[in-house]
C-alpha positions in Angstrom: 0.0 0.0 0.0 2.9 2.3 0.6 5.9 3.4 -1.3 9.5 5.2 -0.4 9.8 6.6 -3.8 7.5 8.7 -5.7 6.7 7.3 -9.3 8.0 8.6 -12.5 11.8 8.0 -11.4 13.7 10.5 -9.9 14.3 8.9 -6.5 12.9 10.9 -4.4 12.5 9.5 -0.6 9.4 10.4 0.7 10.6 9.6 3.8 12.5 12.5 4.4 10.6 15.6 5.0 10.3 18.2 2.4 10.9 21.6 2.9 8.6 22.8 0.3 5.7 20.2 0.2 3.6 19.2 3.7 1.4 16.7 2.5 2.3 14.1 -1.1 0.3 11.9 -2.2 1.3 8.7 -4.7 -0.4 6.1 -7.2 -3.2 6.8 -4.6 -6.5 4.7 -5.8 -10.0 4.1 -4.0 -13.1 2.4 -4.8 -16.2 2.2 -3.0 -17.8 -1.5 -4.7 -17.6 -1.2 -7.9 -17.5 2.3 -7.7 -13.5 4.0 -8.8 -13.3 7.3 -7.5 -9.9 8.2 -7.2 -7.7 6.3 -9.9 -4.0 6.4 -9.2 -3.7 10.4 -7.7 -0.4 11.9 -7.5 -0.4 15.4 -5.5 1.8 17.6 -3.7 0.7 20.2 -1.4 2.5 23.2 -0.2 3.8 24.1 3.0 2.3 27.5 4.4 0.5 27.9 1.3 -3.6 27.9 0.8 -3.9 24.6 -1.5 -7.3 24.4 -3.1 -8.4 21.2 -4.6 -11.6 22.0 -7.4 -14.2 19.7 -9.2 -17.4 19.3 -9.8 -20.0 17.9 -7.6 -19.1 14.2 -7.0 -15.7 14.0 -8.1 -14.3 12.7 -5.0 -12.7 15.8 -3.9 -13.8 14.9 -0.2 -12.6 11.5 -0.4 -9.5 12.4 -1.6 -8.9 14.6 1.5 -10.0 12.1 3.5 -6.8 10.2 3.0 -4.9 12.9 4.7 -5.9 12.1 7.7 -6.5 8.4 7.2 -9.8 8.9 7.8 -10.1 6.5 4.8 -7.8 4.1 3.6 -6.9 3.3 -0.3 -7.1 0.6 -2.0 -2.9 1.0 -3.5 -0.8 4.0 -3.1 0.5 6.1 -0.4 0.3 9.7 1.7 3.4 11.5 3.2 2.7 14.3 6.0 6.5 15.3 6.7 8.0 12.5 6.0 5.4 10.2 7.6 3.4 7.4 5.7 0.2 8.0 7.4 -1.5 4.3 6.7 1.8 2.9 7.8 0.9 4.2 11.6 -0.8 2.1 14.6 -3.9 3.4 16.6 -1.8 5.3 19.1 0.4 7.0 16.9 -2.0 8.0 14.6 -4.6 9.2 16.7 -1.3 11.6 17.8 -1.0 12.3 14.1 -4.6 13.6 13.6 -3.7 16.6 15.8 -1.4 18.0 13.0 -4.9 19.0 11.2 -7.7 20.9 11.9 -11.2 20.8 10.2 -13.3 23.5 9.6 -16.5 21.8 8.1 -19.2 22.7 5.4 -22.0 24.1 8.0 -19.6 24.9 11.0 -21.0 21.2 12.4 -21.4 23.7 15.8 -23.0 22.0 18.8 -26.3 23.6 18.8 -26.7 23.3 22.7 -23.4 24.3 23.7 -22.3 28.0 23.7 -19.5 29.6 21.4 -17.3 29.3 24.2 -18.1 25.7 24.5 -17.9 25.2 21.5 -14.2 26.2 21.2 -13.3 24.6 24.2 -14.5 21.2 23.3 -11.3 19.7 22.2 -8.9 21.6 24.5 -11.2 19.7 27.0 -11.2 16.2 25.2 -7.5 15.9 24.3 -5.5 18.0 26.6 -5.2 18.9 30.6 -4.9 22.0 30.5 -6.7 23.9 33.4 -10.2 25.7 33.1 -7.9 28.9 33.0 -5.8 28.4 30.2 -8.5 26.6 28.1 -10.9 30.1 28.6 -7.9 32.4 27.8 -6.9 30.4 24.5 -10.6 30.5 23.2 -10.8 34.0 23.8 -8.0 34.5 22.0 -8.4 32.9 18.7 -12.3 34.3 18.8 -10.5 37.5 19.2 -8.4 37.2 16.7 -11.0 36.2 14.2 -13.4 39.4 15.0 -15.6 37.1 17.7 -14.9 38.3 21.0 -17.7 38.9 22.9 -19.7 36.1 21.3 -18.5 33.8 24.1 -21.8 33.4 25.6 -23.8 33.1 22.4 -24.8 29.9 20.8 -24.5 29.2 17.0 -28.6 29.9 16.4 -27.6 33.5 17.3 -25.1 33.6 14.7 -25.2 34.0 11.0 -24.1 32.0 8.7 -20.3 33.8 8.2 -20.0 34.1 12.0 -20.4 30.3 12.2 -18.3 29.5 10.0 -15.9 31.4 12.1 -16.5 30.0 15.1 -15.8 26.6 13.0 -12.1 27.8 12.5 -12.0 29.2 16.0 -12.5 26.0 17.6 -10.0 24.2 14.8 -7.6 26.4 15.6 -7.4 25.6 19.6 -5.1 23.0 19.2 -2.8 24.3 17.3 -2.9 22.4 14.2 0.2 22.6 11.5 -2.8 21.7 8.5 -6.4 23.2 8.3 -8.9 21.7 6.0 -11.7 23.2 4.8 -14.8 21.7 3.3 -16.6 23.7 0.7 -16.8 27.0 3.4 -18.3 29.3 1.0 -21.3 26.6 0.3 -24.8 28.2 1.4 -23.2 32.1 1.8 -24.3 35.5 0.3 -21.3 37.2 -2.0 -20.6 39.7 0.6 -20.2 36.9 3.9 -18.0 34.8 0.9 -15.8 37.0 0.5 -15.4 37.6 4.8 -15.0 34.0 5.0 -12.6 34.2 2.2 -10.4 37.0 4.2 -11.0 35.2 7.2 -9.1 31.7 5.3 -6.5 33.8 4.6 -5.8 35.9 7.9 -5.7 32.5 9.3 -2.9 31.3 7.0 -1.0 34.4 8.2 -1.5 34.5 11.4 -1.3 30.7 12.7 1.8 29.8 9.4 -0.9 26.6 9.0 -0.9 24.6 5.4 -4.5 24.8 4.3 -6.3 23.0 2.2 -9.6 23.8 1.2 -12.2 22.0 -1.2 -14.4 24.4 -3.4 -16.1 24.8 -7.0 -16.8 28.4 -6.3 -14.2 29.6 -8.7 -14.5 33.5 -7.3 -13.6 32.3 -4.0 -11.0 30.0 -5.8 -9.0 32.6 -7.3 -9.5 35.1 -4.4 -7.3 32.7 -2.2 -5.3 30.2 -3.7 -1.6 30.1 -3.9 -2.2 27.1 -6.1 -4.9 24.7 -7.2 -5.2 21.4 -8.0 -8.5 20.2 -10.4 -9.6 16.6 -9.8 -11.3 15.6 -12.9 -12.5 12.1 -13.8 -10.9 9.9 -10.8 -7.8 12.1 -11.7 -5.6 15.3 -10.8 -6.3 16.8 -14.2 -4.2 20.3 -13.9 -1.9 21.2 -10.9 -0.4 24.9 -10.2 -0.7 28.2 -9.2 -3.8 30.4 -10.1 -2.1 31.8 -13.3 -1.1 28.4 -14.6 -4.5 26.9 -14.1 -6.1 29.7 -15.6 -3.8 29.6 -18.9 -3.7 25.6 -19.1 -4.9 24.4 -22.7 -7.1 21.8 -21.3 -10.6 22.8 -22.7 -12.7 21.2 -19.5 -10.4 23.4 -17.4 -10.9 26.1 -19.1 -14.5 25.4 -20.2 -15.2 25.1 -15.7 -13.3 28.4 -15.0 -15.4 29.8 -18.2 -18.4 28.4 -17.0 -17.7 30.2 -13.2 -17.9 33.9 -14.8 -14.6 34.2 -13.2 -12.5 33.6 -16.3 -12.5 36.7 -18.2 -13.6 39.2 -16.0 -10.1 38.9 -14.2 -7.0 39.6 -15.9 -4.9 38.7 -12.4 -5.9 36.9 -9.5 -7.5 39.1 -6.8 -4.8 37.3 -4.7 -1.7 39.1 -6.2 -4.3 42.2 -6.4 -5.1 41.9 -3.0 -1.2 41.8 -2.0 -0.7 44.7 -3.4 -2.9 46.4 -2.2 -1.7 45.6 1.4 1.9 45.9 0.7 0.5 50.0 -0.9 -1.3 50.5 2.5 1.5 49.0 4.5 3.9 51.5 2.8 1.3 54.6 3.2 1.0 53.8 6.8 4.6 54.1 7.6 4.9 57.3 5.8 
């Protein structure tokens, strides 16, 4: 099931950990009956980066991700988290592994019954022993730091759909995780609460120096965030690469889905590279 070497020659030693790439994935296959949904899937993603995998509905962009946690386990082929073969570990090491990632899911998955504050402090309470003390002052941090303090007392039915989310990445953030995943976090939000979420994905990314990894078809969202993208297409990773490569790769289903968002023409650079330029022109204006 596992491999030192990725294919296509070269020798490389997965083994070793990679300065550049967090999570690699090899010859990685998985079928549900009869059912193939991922068909030998190669895949590097970056370290620090915001790694967005896209496809349409049903291609198996959750399952795929699934793997990085071994959360599912493949039929043939491998993952490497620094260095690590992930399906190679026993129960006690890997449930140790799983704290490396964070998950902020579709529709927040809040507990409805527990306050934000609760919320957040579920894990810290499940996996660690830290004291009521520290566990209260590290939720009211990262809410803080994500525009939610003084929501501590809430609960989620008092909170729109943005905030949620929020609170979602507040609470994955607790532990400290080196990888946050996000599952379609756009999904169900109005253009304006999109593009906060969006911001919010990428403050994190900053802030915490996490690896993300987010799964999406909204293609404005896509392009707002991404330092690259990978398109899984037909059991396969179809196109792999930053924004401006994706956009300019010949394949015509690529093309014809980025065409297909809107997005395509209507920007001429990503909003990411605008966006950075923008901060670095009011970083410079504020010193001055």
């Amino acid at each position: 099931m596992s491999g030192g070497d990725a294919p296509g020659g070269g020798g490389e030693d997965l083994r070793v950990a990679d300065p550049r790439w967090h999570i690699r994935v090899r010859g990685l296959c998985k079928a549900f009956g009869s059912n193939l949904v991922l068909d030998h899937i190669d895949l590097d993603l970056e370290r620090g980066k915001v790694n967005v995998i896209i496809g349409a509905s049903g291609a198996g962009k959750s399952v795929l991700v699934k793997h990085f946690m071994c959360l599912l386990r493949p039929d043939t082929g491998s993952v490497w988290v620094d260095g690590t073969d992930v399906f190679a570990l026993a129960t006690k090491p890997l449930s140790t592994f799983r704290r490396k990632f964070g998950l902020v899911f579709q529709f927040a998955a809040l507990f409805d019954s527990l306050s934000v504050e609760d919320n957040c402090a579920f894990p810290l309470r499940e996996h660690t022993t830290k004291s009521k003390a520290e566990i209260k002052e590290i939720v009211r941090d990262r809410l803080a730091a994500l525009g939610l303090d003084g929501t501590q007392k809430k609960f989620p039915g008092e909170l729109s759909g943005g905030m949620r989310k929020r609170v979602g990445l507040a609470r994955a953030l607790v532990l400290d995780p080196e990888i946050l995943i996000f599952d379609e976090p756009t999904t169900g939000l109005d253009p304006l609460a999109t593009r906060n979420v969006d911001e919010m994905i990428l403050a994190a990314a900053e802030r915490y120096n996490v690896t993300s990894v987010v799964i999406s078809h909204d293609m404005a969202s896509v392009f707002r965030i991404a330092d690259r993208i990978a398109m899984l297409h037909q059991k396969r990773i179809l196109a792999s690469g930053t924004p401006d490569e994706i956009r300019a790769h010949p394949d015509p289903y690529l093309s014809g889905f980025i065409r297909a968002s809107g997005v395509g023409a209507a920007l001429g650079t990503t909003d990411r590279a605008d966006r950075s330029e923008r901060t670095d022109r009011e970083d410079a204006e504020a010193a001055s």
